[in-house]
N, CA, C and O atoms as CSV, one atom per row, in Angstrom:
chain,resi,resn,atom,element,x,y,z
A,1,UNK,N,N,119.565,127.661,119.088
A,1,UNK,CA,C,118.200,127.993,118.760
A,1,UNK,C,C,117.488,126.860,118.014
A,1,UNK,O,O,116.288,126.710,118.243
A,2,UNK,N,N,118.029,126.142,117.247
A,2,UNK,CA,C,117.489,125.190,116.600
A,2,UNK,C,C,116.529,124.032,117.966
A,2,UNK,O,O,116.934,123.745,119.093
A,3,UNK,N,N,115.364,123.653,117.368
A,3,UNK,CA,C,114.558,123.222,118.634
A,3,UNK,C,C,113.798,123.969,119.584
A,3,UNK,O,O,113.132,123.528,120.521
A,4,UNK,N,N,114.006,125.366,119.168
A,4,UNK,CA,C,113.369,126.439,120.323
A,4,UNK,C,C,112.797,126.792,119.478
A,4,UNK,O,O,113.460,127.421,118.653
A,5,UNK,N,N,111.632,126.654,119.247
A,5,UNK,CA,C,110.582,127.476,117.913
A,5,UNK,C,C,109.833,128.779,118.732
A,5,UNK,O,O,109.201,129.670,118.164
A,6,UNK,N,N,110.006,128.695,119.863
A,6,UNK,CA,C,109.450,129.879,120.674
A,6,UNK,C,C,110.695,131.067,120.217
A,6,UNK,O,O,110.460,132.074,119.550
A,7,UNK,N,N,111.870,130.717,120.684
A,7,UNK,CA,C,113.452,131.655,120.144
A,7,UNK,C,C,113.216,131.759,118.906
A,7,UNK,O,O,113.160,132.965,118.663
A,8,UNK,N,N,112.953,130.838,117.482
A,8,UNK,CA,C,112.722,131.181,116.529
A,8,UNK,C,C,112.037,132.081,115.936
A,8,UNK,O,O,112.600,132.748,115.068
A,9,UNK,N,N,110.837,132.293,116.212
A,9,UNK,CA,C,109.354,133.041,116.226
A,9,UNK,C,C,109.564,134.076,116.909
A,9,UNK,O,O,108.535,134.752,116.921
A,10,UNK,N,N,110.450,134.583,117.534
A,10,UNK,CA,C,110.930,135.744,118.537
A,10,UNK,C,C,111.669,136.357,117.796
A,10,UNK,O,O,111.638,137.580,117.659
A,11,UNK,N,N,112.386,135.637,117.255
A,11,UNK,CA,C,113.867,136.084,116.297
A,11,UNK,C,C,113.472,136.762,114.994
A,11,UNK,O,O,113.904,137.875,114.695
A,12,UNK,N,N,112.468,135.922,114.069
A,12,UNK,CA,C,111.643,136.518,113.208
A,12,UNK,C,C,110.829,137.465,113.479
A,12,UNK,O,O,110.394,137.925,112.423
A,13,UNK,N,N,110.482,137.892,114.218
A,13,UNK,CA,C,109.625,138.942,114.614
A,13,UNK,C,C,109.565,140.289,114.980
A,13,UNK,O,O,108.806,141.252,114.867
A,14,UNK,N,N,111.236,139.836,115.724
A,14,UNK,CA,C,112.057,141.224,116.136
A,14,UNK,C,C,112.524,141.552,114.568
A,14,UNK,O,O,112.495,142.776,114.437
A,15,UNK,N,N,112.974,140.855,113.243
A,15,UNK,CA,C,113.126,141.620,112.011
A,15,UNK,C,C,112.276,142.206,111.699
A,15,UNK,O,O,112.724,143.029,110.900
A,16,UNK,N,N,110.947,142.382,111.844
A,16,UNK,CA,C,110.089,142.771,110.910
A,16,UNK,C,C,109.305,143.773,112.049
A,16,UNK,O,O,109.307,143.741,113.280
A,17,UNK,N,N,108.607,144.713,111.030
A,17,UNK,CA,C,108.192,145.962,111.671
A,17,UNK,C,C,107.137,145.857,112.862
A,17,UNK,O,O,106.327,144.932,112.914
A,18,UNK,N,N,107.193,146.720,113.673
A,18,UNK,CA,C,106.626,145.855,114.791
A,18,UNK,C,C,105.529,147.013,115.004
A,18,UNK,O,O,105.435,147.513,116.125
A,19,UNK,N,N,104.980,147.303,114.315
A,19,UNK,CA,C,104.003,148.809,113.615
A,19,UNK,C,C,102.187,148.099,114.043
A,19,UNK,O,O,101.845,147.291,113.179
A,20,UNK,N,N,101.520,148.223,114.739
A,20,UNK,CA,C,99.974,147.090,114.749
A,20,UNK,C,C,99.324,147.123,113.895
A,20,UNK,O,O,98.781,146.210,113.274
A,21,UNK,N,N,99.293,148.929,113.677
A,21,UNK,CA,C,98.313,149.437,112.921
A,21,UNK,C,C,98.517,148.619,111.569
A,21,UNK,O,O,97.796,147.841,110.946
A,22,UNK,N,N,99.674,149.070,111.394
A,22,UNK,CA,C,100.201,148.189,109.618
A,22,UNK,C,C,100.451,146.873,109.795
A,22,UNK,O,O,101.164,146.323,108.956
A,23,UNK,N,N,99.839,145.973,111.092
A,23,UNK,CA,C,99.877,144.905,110.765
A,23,UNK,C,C,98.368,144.627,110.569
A,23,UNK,O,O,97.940,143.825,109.739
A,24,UNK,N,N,97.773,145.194,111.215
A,24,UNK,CA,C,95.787,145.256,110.970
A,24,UNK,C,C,95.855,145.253,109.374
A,24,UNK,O,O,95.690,144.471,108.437
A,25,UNK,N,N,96.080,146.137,109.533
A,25,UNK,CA,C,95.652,146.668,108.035
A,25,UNK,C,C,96.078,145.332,107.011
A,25,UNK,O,O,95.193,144.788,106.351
A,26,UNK,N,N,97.116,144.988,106.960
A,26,UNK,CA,C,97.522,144.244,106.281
A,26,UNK,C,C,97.119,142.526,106.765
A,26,UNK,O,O,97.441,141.462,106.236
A,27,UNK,N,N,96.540,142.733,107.614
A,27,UNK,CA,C,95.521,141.546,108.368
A,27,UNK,C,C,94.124,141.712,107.436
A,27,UNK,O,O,93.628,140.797,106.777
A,28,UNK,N,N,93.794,142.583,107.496
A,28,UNK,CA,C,92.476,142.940,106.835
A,28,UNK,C,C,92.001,142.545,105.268
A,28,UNK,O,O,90.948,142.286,104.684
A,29,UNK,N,N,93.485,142.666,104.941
A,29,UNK,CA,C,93.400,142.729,103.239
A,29,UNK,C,C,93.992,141.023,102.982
A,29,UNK,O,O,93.442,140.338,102.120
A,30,UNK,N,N,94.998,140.528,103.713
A,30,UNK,CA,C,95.724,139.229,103.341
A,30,UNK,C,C,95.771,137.817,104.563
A,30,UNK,O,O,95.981,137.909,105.773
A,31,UNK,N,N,95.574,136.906,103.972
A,31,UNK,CA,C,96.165,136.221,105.106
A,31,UNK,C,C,97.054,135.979,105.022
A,31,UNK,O,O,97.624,135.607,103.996
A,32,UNK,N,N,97.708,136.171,106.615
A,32,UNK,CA,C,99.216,136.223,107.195
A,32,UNK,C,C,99.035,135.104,108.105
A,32,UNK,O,O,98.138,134.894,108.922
A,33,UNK,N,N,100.068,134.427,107.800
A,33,UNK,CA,C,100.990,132.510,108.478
A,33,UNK,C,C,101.741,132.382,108.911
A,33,UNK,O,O,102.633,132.876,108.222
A,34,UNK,N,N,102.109,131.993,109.731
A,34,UNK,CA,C,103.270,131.548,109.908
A,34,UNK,C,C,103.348,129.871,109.870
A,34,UNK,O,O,102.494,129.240,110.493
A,35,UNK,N,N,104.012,129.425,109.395
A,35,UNK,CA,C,103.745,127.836,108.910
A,35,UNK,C,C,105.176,127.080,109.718
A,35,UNK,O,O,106.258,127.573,109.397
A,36,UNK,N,N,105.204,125.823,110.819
A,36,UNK,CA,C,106.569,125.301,111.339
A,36,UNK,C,C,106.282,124.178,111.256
A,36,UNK,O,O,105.179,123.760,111.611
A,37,UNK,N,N,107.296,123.367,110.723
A,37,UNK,CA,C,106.910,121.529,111.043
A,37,UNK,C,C,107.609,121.603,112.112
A,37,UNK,O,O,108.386,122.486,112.475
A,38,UNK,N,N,107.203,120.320,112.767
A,38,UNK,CA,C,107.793,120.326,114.053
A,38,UNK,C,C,108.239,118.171,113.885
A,38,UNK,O,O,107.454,117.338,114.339
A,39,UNK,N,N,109.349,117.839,113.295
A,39,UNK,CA,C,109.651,117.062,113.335
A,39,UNK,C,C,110.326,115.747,114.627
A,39,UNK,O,O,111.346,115.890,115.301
A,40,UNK,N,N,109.846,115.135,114.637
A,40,UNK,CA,C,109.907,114.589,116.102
A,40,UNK,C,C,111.080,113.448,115.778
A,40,UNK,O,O,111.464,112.928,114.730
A,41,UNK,N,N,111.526,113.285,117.386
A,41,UNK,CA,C,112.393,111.974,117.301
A,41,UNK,C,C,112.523,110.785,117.734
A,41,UNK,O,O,113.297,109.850,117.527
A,42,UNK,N,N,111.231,111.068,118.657
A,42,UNK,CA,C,110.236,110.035,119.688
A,42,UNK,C,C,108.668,110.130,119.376
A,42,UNK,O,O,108.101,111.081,118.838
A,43,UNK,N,N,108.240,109.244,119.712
A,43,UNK,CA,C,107.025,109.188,119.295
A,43,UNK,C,C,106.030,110.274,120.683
A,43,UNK,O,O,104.806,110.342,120.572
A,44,UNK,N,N,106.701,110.963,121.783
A,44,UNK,CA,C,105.903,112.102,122.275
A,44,UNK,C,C,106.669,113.065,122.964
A,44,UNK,O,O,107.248,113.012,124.049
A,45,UNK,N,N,106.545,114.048,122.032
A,45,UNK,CA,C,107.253,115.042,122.428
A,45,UNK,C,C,106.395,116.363,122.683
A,45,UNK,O,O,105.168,116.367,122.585
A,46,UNK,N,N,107.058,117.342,122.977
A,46,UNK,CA,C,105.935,118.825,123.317
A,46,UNK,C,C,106.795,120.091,122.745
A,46,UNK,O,O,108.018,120.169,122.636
A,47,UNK,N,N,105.816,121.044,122.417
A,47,UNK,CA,C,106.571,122.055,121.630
A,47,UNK,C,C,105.571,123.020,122.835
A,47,UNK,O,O,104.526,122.657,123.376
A,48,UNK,N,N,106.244,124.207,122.988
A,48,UNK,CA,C,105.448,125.710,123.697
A,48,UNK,C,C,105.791,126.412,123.596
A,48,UNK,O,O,106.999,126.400,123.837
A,49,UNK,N,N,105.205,127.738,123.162
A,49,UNK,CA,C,105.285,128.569,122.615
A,49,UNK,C,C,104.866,130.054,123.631
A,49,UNK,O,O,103.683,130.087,123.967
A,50,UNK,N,N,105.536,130.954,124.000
A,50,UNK,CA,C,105.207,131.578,125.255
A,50,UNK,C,C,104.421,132.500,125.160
A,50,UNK,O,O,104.310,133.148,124.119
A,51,UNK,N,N,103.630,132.760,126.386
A,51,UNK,CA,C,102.783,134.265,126.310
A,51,UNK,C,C,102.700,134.872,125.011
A,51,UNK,O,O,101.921,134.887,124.058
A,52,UNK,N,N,103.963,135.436,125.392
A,52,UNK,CA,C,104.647,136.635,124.869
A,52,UNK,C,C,104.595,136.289,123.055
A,52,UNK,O,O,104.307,137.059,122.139
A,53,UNK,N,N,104.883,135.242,123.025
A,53,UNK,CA,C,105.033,135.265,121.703
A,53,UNK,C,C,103.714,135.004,120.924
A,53,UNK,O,O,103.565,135.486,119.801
A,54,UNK,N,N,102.721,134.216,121.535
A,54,UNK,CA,C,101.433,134.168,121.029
A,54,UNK,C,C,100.629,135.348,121.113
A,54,UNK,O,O,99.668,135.537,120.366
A,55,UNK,N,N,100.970,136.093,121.943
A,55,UNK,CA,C,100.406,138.000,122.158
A,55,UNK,C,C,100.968,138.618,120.358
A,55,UNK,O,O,100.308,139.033,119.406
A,56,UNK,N,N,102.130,138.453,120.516
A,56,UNK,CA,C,102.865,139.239,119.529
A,56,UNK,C,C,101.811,138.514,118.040
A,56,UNK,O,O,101.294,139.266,117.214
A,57,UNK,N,N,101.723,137.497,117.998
A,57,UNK,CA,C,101.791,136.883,116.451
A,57,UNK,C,C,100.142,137.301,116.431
A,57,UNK,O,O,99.673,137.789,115.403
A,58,UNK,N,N,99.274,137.075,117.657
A,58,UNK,CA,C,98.273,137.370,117.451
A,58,UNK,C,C,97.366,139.197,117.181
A,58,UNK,O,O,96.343,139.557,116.599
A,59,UNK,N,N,98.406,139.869,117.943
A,59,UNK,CA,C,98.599,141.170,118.068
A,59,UNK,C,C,98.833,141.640,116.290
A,59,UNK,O,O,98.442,142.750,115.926
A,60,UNK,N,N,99.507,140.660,115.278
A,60,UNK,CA,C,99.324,141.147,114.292
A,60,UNK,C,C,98.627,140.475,113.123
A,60,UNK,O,O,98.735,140.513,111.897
A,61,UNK,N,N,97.638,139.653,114.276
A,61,UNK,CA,C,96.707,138.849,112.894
A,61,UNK,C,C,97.601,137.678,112.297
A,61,UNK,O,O,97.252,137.467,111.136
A,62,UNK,N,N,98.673,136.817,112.715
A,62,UNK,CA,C,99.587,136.486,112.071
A,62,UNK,C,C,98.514,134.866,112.889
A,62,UNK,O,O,98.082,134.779,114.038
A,63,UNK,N,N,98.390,133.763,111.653
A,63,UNK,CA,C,98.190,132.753,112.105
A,63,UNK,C,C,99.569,131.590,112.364
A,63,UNK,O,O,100.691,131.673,111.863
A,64,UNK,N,N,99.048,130.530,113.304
A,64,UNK,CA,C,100.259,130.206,113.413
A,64,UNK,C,C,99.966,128.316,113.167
A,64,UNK,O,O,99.540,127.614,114.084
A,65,UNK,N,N,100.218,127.900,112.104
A,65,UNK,CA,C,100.091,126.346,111.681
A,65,UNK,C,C,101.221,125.748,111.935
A,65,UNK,O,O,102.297,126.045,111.416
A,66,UNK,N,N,100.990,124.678,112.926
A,66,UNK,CA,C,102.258,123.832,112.721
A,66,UNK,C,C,101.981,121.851,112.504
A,66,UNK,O,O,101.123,121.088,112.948
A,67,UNK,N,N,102.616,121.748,112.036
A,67,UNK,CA,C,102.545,120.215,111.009
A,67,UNK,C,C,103.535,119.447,111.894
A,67,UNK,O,O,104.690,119.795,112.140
A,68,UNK,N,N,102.933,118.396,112.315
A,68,UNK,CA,C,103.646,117.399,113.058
A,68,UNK,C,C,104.321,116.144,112.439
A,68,UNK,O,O,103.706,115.490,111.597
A,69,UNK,N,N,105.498,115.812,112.813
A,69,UNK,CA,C,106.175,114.521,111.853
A,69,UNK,C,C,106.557,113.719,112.675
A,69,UNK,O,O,107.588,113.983,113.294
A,70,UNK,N,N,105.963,112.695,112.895
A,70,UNK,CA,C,106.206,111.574,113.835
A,70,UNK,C,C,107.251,110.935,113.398
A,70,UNK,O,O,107.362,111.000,112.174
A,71,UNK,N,N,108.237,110.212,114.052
A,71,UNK,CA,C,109.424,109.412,113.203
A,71,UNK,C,C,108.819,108.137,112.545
A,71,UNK,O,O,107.676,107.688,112.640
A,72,UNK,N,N,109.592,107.805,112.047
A,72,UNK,CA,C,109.066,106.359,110.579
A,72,UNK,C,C,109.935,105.274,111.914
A,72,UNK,O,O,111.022,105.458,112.462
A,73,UNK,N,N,109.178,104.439,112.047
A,73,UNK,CA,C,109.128,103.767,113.150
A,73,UNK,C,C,109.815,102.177,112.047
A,73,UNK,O,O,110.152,101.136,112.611
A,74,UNK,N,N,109.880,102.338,110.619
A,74,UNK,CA,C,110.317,101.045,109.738
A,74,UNK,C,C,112.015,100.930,110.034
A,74,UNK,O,O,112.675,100.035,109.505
């Protein structure tokens, strides 16, 4: 799984309650993140993230930031 941030984000998601209403709600009142660096080992790489999983995160108001780390080329 490591490198599959789509498997990751799937994996986390299936723990936690999978309820809409109580994710609205709790959309309404807080902002909800999900935060991933995505550390690279070449200077171009691609990360994707599926349907399914951008349905789900968006389905509960959940934003999704990810921070890119290019390698140190010194």
């Amino acid at each position: 799984m490591p490198g599959d941030p789509d498997a990751q984000v799937q994996r986390l998601l299936a723990r936690i309650r999978a309820d809409i209403v109580v994710w609205r709600a709790l959309a309404s009142r807080f902002d909800i993140d999900l935060f991933c660096g995505w550390f690279m080992a070449g200077g171009n790489e691609g990360v994707e993230l599926s349907p399914a999983t951008l349905l789900a995160l968006g389905e509960r108001g959940i934003r999704l930031g990810i921070d890119l780390y290019a390698p140190d080329d010194d």
